[in-house]
N, C-alpha and C positions, 0 to 999 in steps of 0.2 A: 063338663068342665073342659074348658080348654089347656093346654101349656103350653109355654111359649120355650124354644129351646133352642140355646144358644148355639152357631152353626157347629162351634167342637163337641156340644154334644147329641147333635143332629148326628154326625158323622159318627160317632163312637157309637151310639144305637144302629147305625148304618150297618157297622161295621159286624157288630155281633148278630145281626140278623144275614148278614151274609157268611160269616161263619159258622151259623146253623145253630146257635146258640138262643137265639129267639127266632119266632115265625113275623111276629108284626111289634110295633112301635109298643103297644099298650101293653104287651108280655115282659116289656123291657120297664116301663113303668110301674107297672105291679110289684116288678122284683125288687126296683128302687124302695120302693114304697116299705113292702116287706121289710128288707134291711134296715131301712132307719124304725121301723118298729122293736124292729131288735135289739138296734143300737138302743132306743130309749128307753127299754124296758131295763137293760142293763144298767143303765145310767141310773135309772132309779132304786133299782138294786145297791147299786155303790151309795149313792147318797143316804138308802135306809140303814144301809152299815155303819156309815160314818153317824150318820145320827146314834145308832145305837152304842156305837166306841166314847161318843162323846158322852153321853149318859152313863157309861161304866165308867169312866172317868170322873166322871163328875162324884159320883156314890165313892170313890175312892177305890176301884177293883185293880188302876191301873200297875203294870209294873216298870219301874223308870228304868230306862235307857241308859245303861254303864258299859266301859267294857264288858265287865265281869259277868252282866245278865245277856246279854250279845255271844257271848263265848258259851255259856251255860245254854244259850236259844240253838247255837250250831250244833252242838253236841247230841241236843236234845234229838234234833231234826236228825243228825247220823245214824244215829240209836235208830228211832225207827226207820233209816231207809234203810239201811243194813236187815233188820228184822223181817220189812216186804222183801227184801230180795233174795236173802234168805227159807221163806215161805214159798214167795215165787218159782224157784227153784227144786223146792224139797216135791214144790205139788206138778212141776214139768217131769221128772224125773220118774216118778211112777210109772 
């Protein structure tokens, strides 16, 4: 396969193969490559979430958005960050 690669990212691959960061063009490919495998596998990860938020929703699990459920959500979160860091601590301290 060939690529065709535009002279800024001629230069930007240039560039990291002169900073020791890759040895040749194709190392610098591969990693491109890599990363957007990543990126997509995430991407479908979020989409299987959201799929699954909208099906708890739909079944009726949802809990609606108030102040008062908002306030009660921060709280919640306090609680236990207080708790790790509390833990956190109790198990450094040993």
């Amino acid at each position: 396969m060939n690529v065709e690669l535009t002279a800024d990212q001629r230069a930007f691959v240039q560039r990291a193969i002169e900073s020791g960061r890759f040895s040749r063009e194709e190392e610098a490919v591969q990693e491109a490559l890599a990363l957007w495998e990543e990126r997509e596998r995430r991407r479908l990860e979020i989409l299987a979430m959201l799929d699954e938020a909208d099906a708890s929703l739909a079944r009726g699990e949802g809990i609606p958005i108030t102040e008062e459920s908002m306030k009660s959500l921060a709280e919640h979160v306090k609680q236990r960050l207080r708790r790790r860091i509390a833990a956190e601590r109790s198990s450094t301290s040993r």
